[in-house]
N, C-alpha and C positions, 0 to 999 in steps of 0.2 A: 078387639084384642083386650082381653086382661092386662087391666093395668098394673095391676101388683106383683106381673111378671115381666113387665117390662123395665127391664134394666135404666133406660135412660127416665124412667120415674122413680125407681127404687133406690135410692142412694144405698140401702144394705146389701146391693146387689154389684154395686161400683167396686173395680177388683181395685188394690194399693197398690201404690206404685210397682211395691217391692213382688207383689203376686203377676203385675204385667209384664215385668223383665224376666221371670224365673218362667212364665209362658214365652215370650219371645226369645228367651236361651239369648239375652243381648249383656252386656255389664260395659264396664269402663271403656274409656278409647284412649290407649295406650300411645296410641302413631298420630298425632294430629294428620301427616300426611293424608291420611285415607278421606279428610274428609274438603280436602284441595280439588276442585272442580277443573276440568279442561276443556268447557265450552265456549269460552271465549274465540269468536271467530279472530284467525290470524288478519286477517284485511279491513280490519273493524279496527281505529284506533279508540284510546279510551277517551279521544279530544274529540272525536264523531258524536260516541255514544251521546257526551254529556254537552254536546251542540242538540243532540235531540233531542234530550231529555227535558232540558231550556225552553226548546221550540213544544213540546207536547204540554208541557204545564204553563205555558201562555205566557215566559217572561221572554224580555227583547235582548235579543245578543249585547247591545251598547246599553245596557240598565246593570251597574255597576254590583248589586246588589242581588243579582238572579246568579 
């Protein structure tokens, strides 16, 4: 490949910011709402998640400080 056609070497090829949104047709976000997730499982407490999350990063339930 030509390198001085490849975009991720050519920094004069790297589009601005303002060139990436007027391609993606995207602007402001007006509704924080929209960007409120709803995958949190209902039967999953958030006192589970972060007993696992303890247990995956290798601190001990009775260490005060994990």
């Amino acid at each position: 490949m030509d390198e001085s056609n490849d975009h991720r070497r050519n920094s004069d090829a790297d589009p601005s910011l303002d060139e990436i949104i007027m391609q993606q047709g995207k602007g402001p976000i007006d509704d924080l709402s929209v960007l409120r997730g709803d995958f949190w499982p209902e039967e999953e407490s958030i006192e589970d998640f972060l007993a696992a999350l303890h247990e995956w990063r290798g601190h001990k339930q009775a260490d005060p400080a994990a």
